[in-house]
C-alpha positions in Angstrom: -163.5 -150.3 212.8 -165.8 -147.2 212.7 -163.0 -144.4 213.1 -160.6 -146.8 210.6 -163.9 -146.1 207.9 -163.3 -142.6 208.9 -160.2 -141.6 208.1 -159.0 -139.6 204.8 -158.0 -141.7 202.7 -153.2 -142.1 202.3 -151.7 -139.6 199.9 -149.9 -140.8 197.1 -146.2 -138.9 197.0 -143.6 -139.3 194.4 -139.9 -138.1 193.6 -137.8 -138.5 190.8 -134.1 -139.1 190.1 -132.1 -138.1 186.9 -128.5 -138.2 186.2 -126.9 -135.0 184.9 -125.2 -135.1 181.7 -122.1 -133.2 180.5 -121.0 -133.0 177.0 -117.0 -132.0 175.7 -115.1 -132.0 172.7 -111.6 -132.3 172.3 -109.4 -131.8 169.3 -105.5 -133.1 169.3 -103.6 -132.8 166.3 -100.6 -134.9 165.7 -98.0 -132.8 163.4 -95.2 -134.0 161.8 -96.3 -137.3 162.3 -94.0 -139.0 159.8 -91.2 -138.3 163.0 -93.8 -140.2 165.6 -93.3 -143.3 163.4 -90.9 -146.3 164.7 -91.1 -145.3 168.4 -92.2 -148.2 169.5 -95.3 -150.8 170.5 -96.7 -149.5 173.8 -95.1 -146.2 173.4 -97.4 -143.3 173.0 -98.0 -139.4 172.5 -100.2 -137.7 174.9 -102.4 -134.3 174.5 -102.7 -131.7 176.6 -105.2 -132.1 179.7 -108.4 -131.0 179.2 -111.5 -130.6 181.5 -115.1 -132.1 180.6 -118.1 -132.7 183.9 -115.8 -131.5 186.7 -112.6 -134.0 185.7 -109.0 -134.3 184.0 -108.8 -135.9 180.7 -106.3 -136.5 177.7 -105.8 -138.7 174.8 -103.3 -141.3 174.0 -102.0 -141.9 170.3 -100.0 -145.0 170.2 -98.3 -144.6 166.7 -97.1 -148.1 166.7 -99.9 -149.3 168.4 -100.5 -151.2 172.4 -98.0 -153.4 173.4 -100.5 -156.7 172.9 -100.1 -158.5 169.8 -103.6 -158.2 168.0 -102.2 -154.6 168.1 -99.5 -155.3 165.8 -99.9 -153.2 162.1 -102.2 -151.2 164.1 -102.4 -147.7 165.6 -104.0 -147.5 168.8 -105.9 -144.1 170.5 -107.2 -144.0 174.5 -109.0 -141.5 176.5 -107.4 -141.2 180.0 -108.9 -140.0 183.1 -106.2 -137.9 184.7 -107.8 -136.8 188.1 -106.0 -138.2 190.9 -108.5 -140.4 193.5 -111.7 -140.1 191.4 -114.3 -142.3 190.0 -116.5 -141.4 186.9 -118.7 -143.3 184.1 -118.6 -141.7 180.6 -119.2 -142.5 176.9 -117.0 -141.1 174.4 -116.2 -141.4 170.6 -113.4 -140.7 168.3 -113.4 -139.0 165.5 -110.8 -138.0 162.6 -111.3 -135.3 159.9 -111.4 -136.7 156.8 -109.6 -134.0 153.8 -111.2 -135.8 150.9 -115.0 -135.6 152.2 -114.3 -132.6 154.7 -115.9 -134.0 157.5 -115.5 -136.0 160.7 -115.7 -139.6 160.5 -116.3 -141.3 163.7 -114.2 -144.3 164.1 -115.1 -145.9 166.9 -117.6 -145.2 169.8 -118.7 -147.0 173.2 -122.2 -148.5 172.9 -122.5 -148.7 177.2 -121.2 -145.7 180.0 -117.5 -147.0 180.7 -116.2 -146.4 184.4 -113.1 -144.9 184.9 -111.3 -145.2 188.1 -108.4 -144.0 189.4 -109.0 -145.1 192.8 -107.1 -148.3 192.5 -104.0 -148.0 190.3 -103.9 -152.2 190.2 -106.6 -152.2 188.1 -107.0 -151.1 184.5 -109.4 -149.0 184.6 -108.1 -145.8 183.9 -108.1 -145.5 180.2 -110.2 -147.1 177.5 -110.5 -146.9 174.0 -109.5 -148.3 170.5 -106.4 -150.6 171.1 -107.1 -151.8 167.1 -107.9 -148.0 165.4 -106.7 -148.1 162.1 -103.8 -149.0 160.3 -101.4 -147.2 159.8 -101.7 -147.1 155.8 -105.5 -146.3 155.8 -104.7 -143.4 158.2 -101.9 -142.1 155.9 -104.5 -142.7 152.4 -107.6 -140.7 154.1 -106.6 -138.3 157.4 -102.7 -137.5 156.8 -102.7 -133.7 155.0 -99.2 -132.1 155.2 -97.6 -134.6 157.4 -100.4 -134.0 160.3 -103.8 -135.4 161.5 -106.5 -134.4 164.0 -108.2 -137.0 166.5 -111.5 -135.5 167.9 -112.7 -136.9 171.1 -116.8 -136.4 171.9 -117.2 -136.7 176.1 -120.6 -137.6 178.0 -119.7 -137.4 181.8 -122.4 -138.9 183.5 -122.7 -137.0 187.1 -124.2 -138.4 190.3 -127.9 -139.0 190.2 -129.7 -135.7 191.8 -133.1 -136.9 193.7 -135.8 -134.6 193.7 -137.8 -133.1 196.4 -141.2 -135.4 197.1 -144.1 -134.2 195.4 -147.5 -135.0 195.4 -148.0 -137.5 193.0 -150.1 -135.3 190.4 -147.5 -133.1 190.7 -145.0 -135.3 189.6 -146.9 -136.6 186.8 -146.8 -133.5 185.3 -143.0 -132.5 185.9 -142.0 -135.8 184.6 -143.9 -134.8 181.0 -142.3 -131.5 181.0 -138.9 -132.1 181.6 -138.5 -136.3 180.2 -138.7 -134.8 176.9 -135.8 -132.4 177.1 -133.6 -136.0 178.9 -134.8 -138.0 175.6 -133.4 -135.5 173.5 -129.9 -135.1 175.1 -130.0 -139.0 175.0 -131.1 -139.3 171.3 -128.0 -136.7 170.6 -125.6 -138.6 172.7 -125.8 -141.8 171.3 -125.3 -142.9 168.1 -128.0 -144.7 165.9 -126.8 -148.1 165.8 -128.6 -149.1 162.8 -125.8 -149.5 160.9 -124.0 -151.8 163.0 -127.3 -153.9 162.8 -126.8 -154.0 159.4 -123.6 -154.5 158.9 -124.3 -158.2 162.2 -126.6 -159.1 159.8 -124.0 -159.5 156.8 -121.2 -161.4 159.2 -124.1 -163.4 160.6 -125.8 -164.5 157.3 -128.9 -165.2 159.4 -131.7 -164.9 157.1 -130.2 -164.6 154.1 -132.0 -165.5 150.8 -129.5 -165.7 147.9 -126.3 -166.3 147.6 -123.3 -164.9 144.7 -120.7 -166.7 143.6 -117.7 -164.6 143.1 -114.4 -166.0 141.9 -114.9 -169.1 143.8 -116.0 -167.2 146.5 -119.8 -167.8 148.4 -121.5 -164.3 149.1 -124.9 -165.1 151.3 -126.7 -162.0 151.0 -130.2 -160.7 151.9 -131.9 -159.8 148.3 -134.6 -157.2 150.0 -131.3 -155.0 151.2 -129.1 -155.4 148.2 -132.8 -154.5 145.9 -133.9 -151.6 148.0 -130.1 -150.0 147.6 -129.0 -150.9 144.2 -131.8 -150.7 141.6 -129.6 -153.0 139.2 -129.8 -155.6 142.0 -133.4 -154.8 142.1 -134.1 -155.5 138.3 -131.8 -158.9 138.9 -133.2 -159.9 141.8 -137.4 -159.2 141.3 -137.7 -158.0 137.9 -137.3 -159.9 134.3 -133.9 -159.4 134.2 -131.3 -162.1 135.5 -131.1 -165.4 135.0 -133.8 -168.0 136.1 -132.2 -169.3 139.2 -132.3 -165.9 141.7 -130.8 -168.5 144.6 -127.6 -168.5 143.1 -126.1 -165.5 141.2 -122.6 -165.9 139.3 -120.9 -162.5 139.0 -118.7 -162.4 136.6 -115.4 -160.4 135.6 -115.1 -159.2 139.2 -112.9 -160.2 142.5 -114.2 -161.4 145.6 -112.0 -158.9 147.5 -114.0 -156.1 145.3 -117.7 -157.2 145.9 -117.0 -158.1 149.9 -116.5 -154.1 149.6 -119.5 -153.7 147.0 -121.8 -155.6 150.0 -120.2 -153.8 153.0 -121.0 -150.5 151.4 -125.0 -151.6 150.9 -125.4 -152.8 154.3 -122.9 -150.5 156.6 -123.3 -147.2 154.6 -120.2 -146.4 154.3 -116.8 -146.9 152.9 -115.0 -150.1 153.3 -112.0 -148.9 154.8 -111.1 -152.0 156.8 -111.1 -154.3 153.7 -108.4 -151.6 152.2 -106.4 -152.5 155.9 -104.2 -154.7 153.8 -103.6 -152.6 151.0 -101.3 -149.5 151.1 -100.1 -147.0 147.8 -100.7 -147.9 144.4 -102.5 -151.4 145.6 -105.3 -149.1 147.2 -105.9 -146.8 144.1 -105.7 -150.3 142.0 -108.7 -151.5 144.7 -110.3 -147.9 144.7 -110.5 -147.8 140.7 -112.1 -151.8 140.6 -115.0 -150.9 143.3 -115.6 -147.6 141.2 -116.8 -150.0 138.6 -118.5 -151.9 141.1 -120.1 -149.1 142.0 -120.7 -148.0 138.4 -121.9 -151.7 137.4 -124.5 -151.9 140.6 -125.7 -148.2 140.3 -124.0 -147.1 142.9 -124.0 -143.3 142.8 -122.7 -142.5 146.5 -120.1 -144.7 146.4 -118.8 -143.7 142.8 -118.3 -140.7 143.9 -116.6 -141.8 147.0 -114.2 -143.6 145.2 -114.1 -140.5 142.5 -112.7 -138.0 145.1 -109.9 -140.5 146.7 -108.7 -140.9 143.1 -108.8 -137.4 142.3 -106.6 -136.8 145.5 -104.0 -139.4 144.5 -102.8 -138.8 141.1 -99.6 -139.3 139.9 -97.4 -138.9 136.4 -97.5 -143.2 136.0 -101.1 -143.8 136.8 -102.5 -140.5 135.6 -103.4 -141.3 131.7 -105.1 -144.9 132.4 -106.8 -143.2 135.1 -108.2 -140.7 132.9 -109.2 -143.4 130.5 -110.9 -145.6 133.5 -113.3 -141.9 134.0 -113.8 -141.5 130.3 -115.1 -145.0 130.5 -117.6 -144.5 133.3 -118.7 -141.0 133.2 -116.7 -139.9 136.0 -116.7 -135.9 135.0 -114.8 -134.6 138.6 -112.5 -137.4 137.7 -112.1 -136.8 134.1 -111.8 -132.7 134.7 -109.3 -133.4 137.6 -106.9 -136.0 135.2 -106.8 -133.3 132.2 -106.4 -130.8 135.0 -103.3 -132.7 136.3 -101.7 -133.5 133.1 -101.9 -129.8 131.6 -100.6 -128.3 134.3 -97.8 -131.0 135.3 -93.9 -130.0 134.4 -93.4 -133.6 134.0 -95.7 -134.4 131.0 -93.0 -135.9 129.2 -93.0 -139.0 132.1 -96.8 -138.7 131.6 -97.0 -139.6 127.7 -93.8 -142.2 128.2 -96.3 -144.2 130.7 -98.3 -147.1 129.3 -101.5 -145.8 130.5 -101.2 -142.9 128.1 -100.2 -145.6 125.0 -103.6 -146.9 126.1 -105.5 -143.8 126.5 -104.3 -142.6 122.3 -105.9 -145.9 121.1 -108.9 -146.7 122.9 -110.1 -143.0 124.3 -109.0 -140.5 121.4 -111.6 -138.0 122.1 -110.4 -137.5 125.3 -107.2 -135.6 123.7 -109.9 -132.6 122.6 -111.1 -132.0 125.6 -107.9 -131.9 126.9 -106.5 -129.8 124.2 -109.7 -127.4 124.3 -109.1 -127.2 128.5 -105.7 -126.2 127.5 -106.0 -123.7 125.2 -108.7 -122.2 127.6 -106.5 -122.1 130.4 -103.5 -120.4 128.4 -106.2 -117.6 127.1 -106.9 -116.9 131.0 
């Protein structure tokens, strides 16, 4: 008992693990994609390999989209380990280059490391990804520029787990505050804030929501604190003095349902409703596109205006040209406006453009228009 009393007292040792992370970016471009149409459900393109934390990789484009049937009026896109016999966890994300906002949009994204395998061929394991991507007309309205697109593909490869040396335990105290914050980091950059996903769960879900619209029939349940803090019309109608006694239930009037399901994905998910235009393709989108500009112009909604400004501007044609202009005049849309009168001086088929009915309506209810567009004329002839 004495010489147990004795003895120096254990020593407290420690060691550490932490994964390895390797990052890669891959761009495939899809030309001439108008000859990639019709080949075929199940049938797809495939890039060149490319090499990201030690391993093969390509992408898939499936122009007609997987072989299952929720595929159907769908493309589809894959990443594809290509290394024969190996095994390898990785998130990844896909991105297209959007010409009208000149950036990358992502499209879709894993939320959890996937594990690709191509140990076993019987299992399915060797390619993941987006089997439902876009369809094909919202792919042709916002990433098609001279018959091509680019798919961008962001790798994390996940290596094997190194295990430090053991280290006295104030030792490793110390490493771990030194090096944890460079691991947080790479992490935060790695994955993507899902706060706008959150967002967007809580509008499908309708847990806790507080008001509700009535729009064409239609019941909106909505969260008044969200649609107040991003719309400060919906904040006057919601907390202030103006808006109708009853807050609970909101008619909104002279607008479709189709049109304010996008007005309330914008305020929650941050971004544009693409997926409600899934159904719509051609004139039918810019007819949706020009009703959620005044939407957007009703509500206050400067980011999305604009949004819907610049697709407009990029889709102009001799038969919708002149009521477009007038639907700018209208709402003080001055890109708009500029790029209508743009359009219309410098197109050699004006004569189509003043036999349309949009430009009938644009002489009687917009006649000042016609001196700016006269003055913009005159100034572009003198230059």
């Amino acid at each position: 008992m004495a010489a147990a009393l004795g003895q120096a007292p254990g020593t407290r040792t420690a060691s550490r693990c932490a994964p390895e992370m390797v990052q890669g970016t891959h761009a495939f471009e899809i030309a001439r994609h108008s000859m990639h149409k019709g080949m075929g459900a199940g049938r797809f393109l495939r890039s060149a390999a490319f090499a990201v934390g030690g391993h093969q990789w390509c992408i898939r484009y499936y122009p007609d989209g997987d072989v299952m049937e929720e595929c159907r009026g769908y493309v589809s896109v894959y990443l594809e380990l290509l290394s024969k016999r190996s095994e390898v966890r990785a998130f990844f994300e896909f991105k297209m280059y959007n010409h009208i906002t000149k950036s990358s949009t992502t499209i879709s994204h894993t939320k959890a490391a996937m594990f690709f395998s191509t140990m076993d061929t019987s299992k399915n394991s060797r390619a993941f990804g987006s089997p439902k991507f876009m369809t094909p007309g919202m792919l042709e309205l916002h990433y098609l520029r001279d018959d091509s697109f680019v798919i961008e593909c962001d790798i994390t490869v996940i290596k094997p787990p190194l295990v430090g040396k053991t280290t006295m335990a104030s030792d490793f105290e110390l490493v771990g505050k030194t090096t944890m914050s460079s691991d947080i980091e790479l992490l935060r950059r790695m994955l993507q804030s899902d706060l706008s996903s959150n967002f967007r769960n809580l509008l499908e879900t309708e847990e806790g929501a507080d008001v509700t619209f009535m729009v064409g029939g239609e019941a909106f349940p909505a969260h008044r604190i969200v649609l107040a803090a991003r719309s400060p019309v919906f904040k006057a109608e919601l907390f202030g003095l103006v808006g109708a006694d009853n807050r609970d239930h909101i008619t909104v009037e002279e607008m479709q349902p189709a049109i304010f399901k996008a007005l309330l994905h914008f305020i929650y998910a941050d971004t544009f409703p693409c997926a409600i235009l899934n159904d719509c393709c051609g004139d039918d989108a810019m007819e949706f596109t020009k009703h959620l500009l005044v939407a957007a112009d009703r509500y206050a909604m400067g980011r999305l205006k604009l949004m819907c400004e610049i697709i407009l501007c990029k889709y102009l044609n001799v038969e919708t040209v002149a009521a477009t202009l007038s639907l700018a005049d209208q709402h003080n849309c001055m890109r708009l406006k500029d790029a209508c009168i743009e359009y219309m001086n410098s197109s050699n088929k004006i004569s189509d453009v003043v036999a349309s009915q949009g430009y009938a309506h644009l002489k009687r209810a917009c006649p000042a228009v016609f001196i700016d567009m006269w003055e913009k004329a005159t100034k572009s002839q003198k230059s």
